[in-house]
VOKOL-805407 format. One line per 4 residues: number of its first residue (from 1); their letters; for each residue x, z, y of C-alpha. Coordinates in Angstrom, 1 decimal. Layout:
NUM = a = X:Z:Y | ...
***
This chain:
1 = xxxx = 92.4:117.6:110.9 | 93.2:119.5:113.8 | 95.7:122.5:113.9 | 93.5:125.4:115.6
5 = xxxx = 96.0:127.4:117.4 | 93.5:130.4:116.9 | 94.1:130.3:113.2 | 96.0:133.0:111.7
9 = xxxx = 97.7:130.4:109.2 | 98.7:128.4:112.2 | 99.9:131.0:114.6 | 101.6:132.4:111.3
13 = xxxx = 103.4:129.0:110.8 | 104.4:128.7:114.4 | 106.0:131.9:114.4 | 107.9:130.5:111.3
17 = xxxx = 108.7:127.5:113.1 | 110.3:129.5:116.0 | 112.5:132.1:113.8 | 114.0:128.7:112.2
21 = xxxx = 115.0:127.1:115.6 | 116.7:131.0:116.1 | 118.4:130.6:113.2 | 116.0:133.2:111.4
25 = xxxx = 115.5:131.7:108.0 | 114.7:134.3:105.9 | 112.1:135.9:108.4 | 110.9:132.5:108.8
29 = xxxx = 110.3:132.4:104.8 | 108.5:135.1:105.0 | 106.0:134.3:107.3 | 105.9:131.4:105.3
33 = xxxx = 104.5:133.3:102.4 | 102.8:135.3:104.1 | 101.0:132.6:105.6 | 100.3:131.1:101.9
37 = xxxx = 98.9:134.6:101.0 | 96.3:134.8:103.9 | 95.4:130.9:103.4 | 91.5:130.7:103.0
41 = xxxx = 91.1:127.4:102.2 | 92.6:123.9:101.2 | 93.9:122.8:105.3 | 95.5:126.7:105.4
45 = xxxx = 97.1:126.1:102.5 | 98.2:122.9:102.7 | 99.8:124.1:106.2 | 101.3:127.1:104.4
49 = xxxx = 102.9:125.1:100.9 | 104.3:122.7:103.9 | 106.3:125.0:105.2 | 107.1:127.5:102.4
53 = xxxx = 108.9:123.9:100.7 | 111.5:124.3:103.3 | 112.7:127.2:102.2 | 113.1:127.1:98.7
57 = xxxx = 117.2:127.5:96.8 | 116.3:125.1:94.3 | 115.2:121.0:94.4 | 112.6:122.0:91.1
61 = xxxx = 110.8:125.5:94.0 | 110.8:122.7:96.4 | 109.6:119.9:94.4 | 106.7:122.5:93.3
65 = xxxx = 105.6:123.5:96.8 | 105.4:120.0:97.9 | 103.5:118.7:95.4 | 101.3:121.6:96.0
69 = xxxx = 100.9:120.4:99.4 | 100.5:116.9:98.9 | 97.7:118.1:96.3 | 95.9:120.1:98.2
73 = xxxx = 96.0:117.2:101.4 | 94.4:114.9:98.9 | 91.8:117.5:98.3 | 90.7:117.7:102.0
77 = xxxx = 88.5:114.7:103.1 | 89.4:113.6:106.8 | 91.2:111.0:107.4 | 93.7:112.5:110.0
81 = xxxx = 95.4:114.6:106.9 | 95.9:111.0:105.8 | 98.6:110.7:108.0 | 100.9:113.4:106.6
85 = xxxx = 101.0:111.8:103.2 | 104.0:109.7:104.2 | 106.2:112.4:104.9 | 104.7:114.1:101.6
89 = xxxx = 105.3:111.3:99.1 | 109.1:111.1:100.9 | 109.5:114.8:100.7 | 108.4:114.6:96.5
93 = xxxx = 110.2:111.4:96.2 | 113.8:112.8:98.0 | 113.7:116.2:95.4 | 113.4:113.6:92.4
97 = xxxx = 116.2:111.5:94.1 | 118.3:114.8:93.8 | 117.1:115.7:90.2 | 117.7:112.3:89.0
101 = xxxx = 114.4:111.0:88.5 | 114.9:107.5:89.5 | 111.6:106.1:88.4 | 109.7:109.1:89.8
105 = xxxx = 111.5:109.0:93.5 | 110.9:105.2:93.4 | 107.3:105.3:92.6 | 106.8:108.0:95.4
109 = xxxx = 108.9:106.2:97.9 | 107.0:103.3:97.3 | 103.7:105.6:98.1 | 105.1:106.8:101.0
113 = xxxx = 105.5:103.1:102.4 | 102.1:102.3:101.6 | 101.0:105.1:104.0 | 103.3:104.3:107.1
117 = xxxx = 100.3:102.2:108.6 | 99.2:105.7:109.1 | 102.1:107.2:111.0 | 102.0:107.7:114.8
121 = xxxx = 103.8:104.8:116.7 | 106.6:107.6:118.0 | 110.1:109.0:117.1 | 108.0:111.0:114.4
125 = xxxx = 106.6:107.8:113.0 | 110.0:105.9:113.0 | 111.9:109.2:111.7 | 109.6:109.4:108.3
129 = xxxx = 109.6:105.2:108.5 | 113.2:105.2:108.4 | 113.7:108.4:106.1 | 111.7:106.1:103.5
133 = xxxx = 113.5:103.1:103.9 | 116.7:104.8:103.4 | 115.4:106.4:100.6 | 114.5:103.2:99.0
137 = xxxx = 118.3:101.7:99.9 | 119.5:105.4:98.4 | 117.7:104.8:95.1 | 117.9:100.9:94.8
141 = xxxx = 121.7:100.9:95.1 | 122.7:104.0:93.1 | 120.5:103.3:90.4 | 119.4:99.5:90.0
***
């Protein structure tokens, strides 16, 4: 799945990206939502609920909008959207880390590994790799 820099739900995003490297994060949010709000279809608002999940106040908002995304990813049949489920399972897996859920951030840990054969062989790649790995450590040692 390719990001169309044409798309209003991309350009939307990007904009939302830049106000968060300024520093800008409630602007950001808000083109955050608005891009969820103009989303058309399942790849728009997957790229919206993304994004939106960085922004929430609390783990259960965040939790919410990821698994939205991860949802609507699994929903979309191309195999290049296969490659964002890693960082998807880690981002559901790291909010039940934080709520407690030890068998629910395990099990999504462990279906974030299953994925890395999908990740880009980059610092991206290794950043999610790791970021599930450590996860895993997190979980395995505070919890048994």
């Amino acid at each position: 799945m390719e990001f169309d820099s044409n798309n209003n739900v991309v350009k939307l995003c990007a904009q939302g990206m830049d106000l968060e490297g300024k520093g800008k994060l409630e602007e950001a949010s808000k083109l955050f939502l608005q891009a969820w709000d103009e989303a058309t279809n399942d790849f728009e608002k997957f790229t919206a609920a993304h994004y939106v999940a960085r922004h929430q106040k609390t783990v259960v908002d965040k939790l919410n909008w990821d698994e939205t995304a991860l949802n609507l990813a699994l929903k979309i049949n191309d195999d290049k959207m296969k490659g964002s489920y890693p960082s998807l399972y880690l981002n559901i897996a790291k909010c039940y880390e934080d709520l407690k859920d030890v068998d629910n951030a395990k099990k999504n840990y462990q279906l974030a590994l299953s994925f890395t054969n999908l990740l880009p062989d980059n610092g991206y790649g290794k950043m999610i790799k790791c970021g599930i790995l450590n996860g895993i450590e997190r979980v395995t040692k505070q919890f048994g």
